[in-house]
C-alpha positions, -999 to +999 in steps of 0.1 A: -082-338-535-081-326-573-049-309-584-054-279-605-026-252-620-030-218-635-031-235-665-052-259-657-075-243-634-107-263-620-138-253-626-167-233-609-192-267-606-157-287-601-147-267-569-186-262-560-192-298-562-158-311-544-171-287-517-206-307-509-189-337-515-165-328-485-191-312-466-213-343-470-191-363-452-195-342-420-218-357-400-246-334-377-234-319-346-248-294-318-249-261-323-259-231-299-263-200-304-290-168-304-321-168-329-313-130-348-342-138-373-368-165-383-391-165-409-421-192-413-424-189-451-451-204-469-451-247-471-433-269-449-397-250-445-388-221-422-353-203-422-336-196-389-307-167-386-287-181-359-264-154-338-231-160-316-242-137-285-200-136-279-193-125-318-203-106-348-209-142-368-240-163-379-252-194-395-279-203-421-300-228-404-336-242-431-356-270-408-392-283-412-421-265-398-427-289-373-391-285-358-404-251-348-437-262-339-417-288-313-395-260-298-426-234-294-426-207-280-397-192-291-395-156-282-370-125-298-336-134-294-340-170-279-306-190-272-311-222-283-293-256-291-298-271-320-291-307-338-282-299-377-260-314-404-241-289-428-254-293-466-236-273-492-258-260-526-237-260-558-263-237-574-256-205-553-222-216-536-240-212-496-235-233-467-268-242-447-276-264-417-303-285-417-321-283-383-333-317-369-343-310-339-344-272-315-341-271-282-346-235-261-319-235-235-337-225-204-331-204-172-319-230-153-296-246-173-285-207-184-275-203-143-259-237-140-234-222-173-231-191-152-222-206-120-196-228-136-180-197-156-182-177-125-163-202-106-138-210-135-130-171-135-130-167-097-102-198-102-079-175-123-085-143-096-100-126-122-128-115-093-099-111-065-099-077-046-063-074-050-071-069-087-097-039-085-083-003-094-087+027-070-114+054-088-098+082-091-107+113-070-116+134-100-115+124-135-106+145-162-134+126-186-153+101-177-161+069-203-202+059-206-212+030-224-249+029-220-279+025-242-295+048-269-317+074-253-317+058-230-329+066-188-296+051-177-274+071-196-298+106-183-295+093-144-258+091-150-249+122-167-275+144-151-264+131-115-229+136-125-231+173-133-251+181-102-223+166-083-195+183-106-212+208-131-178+209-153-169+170-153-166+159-192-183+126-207-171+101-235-203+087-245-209+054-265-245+042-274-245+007-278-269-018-279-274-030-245-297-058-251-303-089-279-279-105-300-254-069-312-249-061-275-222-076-267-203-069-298-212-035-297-204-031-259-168-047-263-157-024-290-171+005-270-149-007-239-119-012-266-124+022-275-128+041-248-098+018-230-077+030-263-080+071-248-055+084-229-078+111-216-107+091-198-102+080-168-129+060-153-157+040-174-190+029-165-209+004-184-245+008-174-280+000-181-316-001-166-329-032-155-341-062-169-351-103-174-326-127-165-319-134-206-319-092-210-289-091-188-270-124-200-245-107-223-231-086-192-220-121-178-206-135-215-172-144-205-151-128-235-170-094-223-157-102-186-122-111-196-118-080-217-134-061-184-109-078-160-077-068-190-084-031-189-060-008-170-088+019-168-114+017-136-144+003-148-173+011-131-205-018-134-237-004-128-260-031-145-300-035-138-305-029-098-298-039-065-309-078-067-295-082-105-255-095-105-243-103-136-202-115-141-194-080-147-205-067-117-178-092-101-150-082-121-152-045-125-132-021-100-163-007-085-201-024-086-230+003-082-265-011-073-282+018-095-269+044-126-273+073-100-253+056-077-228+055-103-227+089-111-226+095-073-193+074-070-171+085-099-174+122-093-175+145-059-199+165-044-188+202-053-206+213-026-191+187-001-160+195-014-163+229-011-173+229+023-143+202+034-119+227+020-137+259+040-134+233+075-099+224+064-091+260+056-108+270+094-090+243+111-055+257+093-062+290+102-069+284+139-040+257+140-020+287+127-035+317+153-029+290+183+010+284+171+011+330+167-006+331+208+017+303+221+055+322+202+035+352+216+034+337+248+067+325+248+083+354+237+064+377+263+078+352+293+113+356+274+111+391+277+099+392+312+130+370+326+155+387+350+186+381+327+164+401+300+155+427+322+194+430+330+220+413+304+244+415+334+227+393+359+232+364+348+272+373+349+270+388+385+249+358+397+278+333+379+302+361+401+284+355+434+285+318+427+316+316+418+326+339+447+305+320+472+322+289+462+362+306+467+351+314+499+344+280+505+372+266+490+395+290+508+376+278+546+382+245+540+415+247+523+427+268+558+412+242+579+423+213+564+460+236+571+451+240+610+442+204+616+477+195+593+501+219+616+486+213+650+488+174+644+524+181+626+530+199+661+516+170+678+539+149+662+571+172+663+564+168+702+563+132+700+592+134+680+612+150+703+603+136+733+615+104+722+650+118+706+686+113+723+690+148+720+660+155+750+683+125+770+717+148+766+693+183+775+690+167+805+725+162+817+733+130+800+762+129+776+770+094+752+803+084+751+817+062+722+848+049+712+871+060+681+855+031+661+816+055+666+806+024+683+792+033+718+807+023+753+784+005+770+811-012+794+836+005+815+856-029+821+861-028+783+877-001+783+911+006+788+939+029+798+946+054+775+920+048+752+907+079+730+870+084+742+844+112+723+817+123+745+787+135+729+769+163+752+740+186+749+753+209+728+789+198+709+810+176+712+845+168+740+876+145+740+888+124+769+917+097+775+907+064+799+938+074+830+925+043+852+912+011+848+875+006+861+873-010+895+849-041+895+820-041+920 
């Protein structure tokens, strides 16, 4: 590596030569890519313009006639892989590969990439269902990203304003085919993601060959898909084509039209839901007016509304029904009580010393209250009470009590 100041700067063929002497050391590597432009110029040479499908960059690639000749047929936009060695020209200052070999990358191989990006990408969850955005029910302005002029973009919008006469389109032509397209189609998506206003986005185009549809299943497309916040709407080829894009937009329509058909309503289907809904409301809201009806007419025809003072008289009749009651079995419960209190009183008194003494009997008991029981215990002139039937008399023991 040279050292050079600005006052001693290095020279044009200096810096021009250290460049190819740097750049001869590189050895030849693989390259692959999309073939934008090649011209067969007169003698032994041809030049090759060779196109990243994923990017807005290209390479200089010069190889021998019979390189070409070797790879033939090599149609518009081919994706090929090729075997060059950078080689650096001091004259003009441009870097140029020199082809060795060209090889056209076919179908197969193409869906063998495909399947392993698909299943890389259905790894991450970028195709999970979990991911996908609701369409909303009416957009205020819907995104297009669609060819130029092209019968895609006419099935969609004409579709669309049958369905919704009034619904408002954000239109980017893009190329939708060939080395630009998926350039062109990213920065439309970018764009269109970038407006506050639109609220769905479909990306559509007509059919095509496997190859035509490849840069809807490049994978920086699809991850920039699967980042947007906006519903995206795929409606690439027809039924039988499925490119990556199809997997990881919100909504996959087999056709344009059926695109249009899904991102917009039917006026007329909306306009007759609203006059069933708006029937259904009204009868829902006649039946509720005939049953109060109802209910208020069996109100009205009750007794208690017919006379306000029934249902106190009826509480009266109850209530007086129930005294009556009350008062019957209070005064029986009283009978039973005084003829079994009489009942008793009789039992009472049969069994009291008083109904002894009615008789005749009288008890005689000593000064002490105790009674006498013996006459030979007694003795003469001992004070005696004698209890009769009715009060009470004194006596004095004049003789003793002659033993039997």
């Amino acid at each position: 590596m040279f050292e050079s100041s600005s006052d001693s700067p290095a020279s044009v063929k200096v810096v021009t030569e250290a460049i190819k002497e740097y750049v001869d050391r590189l050895g030849p590597i693989w390259i692959e890519g999309e073939i934008s432009e090649l011209n067969e110029r007169s003698g032994v040479m041809a030049f090759i313009r060779l196109r990243d499908p994923s990017a807005d960059m290209s390479l200089s690639v010069m190889c021998h006639k019979s390189v070409i000749a070797a790879a033939q047929p090599l149609p518009a936009n081919a994706r090929v892989v090729l075997y060059a060695k950078p080689t650096w020209y001091t004259k003009n200052g441009s870097l140029t590969f020199s082809a060795r070999e060209i090889r056209q990358v076919g179908v197969g191989e193409l869906l063998a990439r495909l399947e392993a990006l698909k299943s890389l990408l259905a790894a991450e969850g970028l195709f999970d269902s979990d991911r996908k955005i609701e369409l909303p029910l009416l957009p205020k302005k819907v995104g297009l990203i669609c060819g130029r002029n092209t019968d895609a973009e006419k099935d969609v919008v004409e579709n669309a304003k049958r369905r919704w006469p009034s619904v408002i389109f954000e239109i980017r032509e893009v190329t939708v085919q060939g080395a630009a397209a998926v350039t062109e189609v990213s920065a439309a998506l970018r764009e269109l993601e970038a407006d506050a206003d639109v609220d769905v986005i479909i990306i559509t185009r007509g059919g095509g060959s496997f190859e035509d549809l490849l840069p809807f299943s490049d994978e920086g497309l699809v991850r920039l898909a699967a980042s947007c916040l906006t519903p995206i709407v795929s409606a690439i080829g027809h039924e039988k084509d499925s490119p990556l894009l199809d997997l990881v937009a919100d909504f996959r329509a087999s056709t344009p039209t059926d695109a249009a058909k899904h991102v917009v309503p039917d006026i007329n289907e909306e306009i007759e839901m609203i006059s069933g809904l708006r029937d259904r409301a009204r009868r829902k809201i006649l039946n509720l007016i005939d049953l109060e009806t109802t209910r208020l007419s069996n109100f009205r025809d009750r007794p208690v509304m017919r006379d306000p003072h029934l249902l106190i008289t009826s509480r009266a009749e109850i209530i007086g029904a129930l005294r009556e009651r009350s008062l019957r079995s209070f005064g029986g419960h009283l009978k039973l009580a005084k003829e079994e209190l009489i009942q008793i009183k009789a039992r009472v008194r049969a069994l009291s010393p008083q109904a002894t003494l009615d008789r005749g009997y009288s008890v005689v008991q000593l000064t002490t209250g105790e009674i006498a029981r013996d006459a030979n215990a007694l003795k003469v002139g001992d004070l005696l009470r004698l209890r009769l039937a009715k009060g009470e008399s004194h006596a004095t023991v004049t003789a003793q009590s002659v033993k039997e």
